[in-house]
C-alpha positions in Angstrom: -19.8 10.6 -87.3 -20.6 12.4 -84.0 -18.7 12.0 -81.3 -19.9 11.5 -77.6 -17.9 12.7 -74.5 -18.2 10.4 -71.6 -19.8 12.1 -68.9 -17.3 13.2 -66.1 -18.0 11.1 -62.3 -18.2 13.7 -60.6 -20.9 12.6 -57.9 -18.0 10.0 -57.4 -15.6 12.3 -57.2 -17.6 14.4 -54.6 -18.5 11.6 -52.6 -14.7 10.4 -52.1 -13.7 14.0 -51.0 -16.7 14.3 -48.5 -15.5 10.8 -47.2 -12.1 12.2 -47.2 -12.9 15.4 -44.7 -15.3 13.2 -42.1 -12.2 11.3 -42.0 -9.9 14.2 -41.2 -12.9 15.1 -38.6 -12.6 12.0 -36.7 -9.0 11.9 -36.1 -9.0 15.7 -35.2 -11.9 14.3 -32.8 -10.3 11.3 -31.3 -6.9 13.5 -30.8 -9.3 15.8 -28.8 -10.6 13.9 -27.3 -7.8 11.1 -25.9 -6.2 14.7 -24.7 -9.2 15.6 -23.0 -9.0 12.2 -21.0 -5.6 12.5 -19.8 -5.9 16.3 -18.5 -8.8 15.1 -16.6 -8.6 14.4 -13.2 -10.5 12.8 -10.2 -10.6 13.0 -6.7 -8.7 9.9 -5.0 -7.6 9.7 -1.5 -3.9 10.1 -0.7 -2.6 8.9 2.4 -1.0 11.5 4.9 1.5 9.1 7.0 2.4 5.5 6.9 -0.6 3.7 7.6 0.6 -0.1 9.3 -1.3 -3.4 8.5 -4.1 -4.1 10.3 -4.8 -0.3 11.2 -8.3 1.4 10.9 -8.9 3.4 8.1 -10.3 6.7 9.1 -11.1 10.2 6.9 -8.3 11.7 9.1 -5.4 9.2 7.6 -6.1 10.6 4.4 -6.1 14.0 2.2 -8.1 14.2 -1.0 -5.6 14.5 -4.2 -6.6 15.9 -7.9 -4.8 12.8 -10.0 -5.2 11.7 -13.7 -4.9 8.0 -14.1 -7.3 7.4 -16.8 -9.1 4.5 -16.7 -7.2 2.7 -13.5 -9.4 5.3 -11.6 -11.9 2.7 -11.0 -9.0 1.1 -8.8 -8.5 3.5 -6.3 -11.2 4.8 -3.3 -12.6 8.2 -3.5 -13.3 10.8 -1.0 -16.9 9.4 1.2 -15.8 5.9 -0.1 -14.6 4.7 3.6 -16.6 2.7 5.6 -16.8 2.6 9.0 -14.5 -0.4 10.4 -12.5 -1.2 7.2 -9.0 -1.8 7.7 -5.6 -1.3 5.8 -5.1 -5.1 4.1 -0.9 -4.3 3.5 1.1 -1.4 4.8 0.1 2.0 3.2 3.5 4.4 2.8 2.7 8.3 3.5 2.0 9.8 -0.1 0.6 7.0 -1.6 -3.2 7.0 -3.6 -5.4 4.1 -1.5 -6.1 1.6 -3.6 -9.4 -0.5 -3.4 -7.2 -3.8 -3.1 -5.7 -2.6 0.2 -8.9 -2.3 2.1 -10.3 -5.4 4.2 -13.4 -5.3 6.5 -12.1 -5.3 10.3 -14.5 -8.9 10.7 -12.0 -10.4 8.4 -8.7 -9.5 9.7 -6.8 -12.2 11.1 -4.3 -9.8 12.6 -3.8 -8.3 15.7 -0.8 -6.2 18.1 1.4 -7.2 20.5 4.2 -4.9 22.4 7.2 -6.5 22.9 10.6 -5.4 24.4 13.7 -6.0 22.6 17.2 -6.8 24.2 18.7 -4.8 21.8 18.2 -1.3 20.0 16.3 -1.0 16.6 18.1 0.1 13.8 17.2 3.3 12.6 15.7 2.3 9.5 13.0 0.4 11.7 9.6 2.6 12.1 6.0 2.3 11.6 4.7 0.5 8.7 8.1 -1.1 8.4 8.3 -4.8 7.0 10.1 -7.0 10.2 11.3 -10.4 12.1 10.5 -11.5 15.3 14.0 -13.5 16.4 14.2 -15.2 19.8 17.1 -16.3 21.7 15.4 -19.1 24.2 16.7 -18.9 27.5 18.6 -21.6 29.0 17.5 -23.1 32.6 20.6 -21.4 34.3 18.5 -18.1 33.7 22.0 -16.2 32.9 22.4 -17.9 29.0 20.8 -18.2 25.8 20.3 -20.7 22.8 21.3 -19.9 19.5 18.3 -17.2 18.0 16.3 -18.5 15.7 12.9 -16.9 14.0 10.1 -16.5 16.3 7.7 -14.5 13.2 9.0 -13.9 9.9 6.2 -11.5 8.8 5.5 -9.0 11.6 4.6 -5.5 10.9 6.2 -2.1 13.1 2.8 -0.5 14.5 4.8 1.5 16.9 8.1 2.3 18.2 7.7 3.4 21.7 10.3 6.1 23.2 11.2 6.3 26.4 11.7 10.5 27.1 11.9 11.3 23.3 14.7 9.2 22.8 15.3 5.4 22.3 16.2 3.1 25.0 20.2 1.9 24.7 19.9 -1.4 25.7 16.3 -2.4 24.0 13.3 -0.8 23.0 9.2 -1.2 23.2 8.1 -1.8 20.2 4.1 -2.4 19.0 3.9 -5.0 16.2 0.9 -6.7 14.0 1.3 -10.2 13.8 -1.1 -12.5 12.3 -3.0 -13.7 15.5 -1.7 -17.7 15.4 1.6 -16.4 16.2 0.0 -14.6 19.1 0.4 -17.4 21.3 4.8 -18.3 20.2 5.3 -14.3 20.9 3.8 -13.8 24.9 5.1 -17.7 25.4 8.6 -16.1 24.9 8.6 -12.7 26.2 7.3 -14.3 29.8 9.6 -17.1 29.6 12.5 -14.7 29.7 14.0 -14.9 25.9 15.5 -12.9 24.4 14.0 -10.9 21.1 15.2 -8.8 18.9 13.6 -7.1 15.6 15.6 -7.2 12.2 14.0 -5.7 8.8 13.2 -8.6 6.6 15.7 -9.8 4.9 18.5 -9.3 7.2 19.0 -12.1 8.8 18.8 -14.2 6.2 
């Protein structure tokens, strides 16, 4: 009786080592290509100093920086992305990428400065962009004493610390702030009515 050899699979066979090197091929790829991704990088604008709240973004604030973020690109403002008018929306720190969420059109900002003199000096760690309380001591009708301070604006912003001949004044200092323009009203009542104020970072006089 003859015997019959069953045929080898070898189109099978074939097919499963073809699917086997397109699979090798699209790893290598996908490697290639996630690495690709992360060495590229996109033109974003950096800022050059501490930009306060409130302040008007201009081309000059800023210095174009080669970063690679990847997709959170799309979150950050380019180089020719400024408009004239917009506005910093939160303080900006020297060094730091501008993000799209920190920029406000100037017809919506519901900020605005005041200079104030302090009875005091600043601490040191007070300068622009930094984070600050208004306090007020009221002063009392014998024009000589003061009631216990209290907070006059909790969430004022240093614009500018003014020097008097390069160095800061002993007794008290000038000192531009941004406040949010309902308090605009509390702070001139109580620098004409003879208070005293003083500026703390937040925080420390809590």
């Amino acid at each position: 009786m003859a015997s019959h050899s069953r045929p080898r699979p070898a189109f099978r066979a074939d097919l499963r080592f073809l699917v086997g090197i397109a699979l090798v091929v699209i790893s290598i790829a996908g490697v290639w290509l996630l690495v690709a991704a992360s060495d590229r990088t996109e033109p974003l604008l950096q800022a050059r100093r501490t930009i306060a709240r409130g302040e008007v973004l201009t081309a000059d604030d800023f210095e174009v920086a080669q970063v690679s973020i990847g997709a959170l690109t799309d979150r950050y403002v380019g180089p020719g992305r400024l408009e004239p008018g917009q506005i910093a929306r939160r303080t900006l720190t020297k060094g730091e990428l501008l993000p799209r969420s920190a920029v406000a059109d100037e017809k919506d900002d519901r900020t605005t400065t005041v200079v104030i003199e302090t009875t005091t000096a600043i601490p040191d760690s007070i300068g622009p962009g930094a984070d600050v309380e208004v306090w007020q001591a009221p002063a009392r009708d014998d024009g000589r004493t003061f009631d216990a301070p209290r907070v006059l604006v909790g969430d004022a912003v240093v614009r500018t610390v003014l020097e008097d001949d390069g160095m800061l004044a002993e007794s008290g200092t000038k000192v531009e702030i941004v406040v949010d323009r309902t308090d605009v009203a509390d702070v001139l009542a109580a620098a004409t009515g003879g208070a005293a104020l003083s500026v703390i970072p937040v925080g420390a006089g809590s």
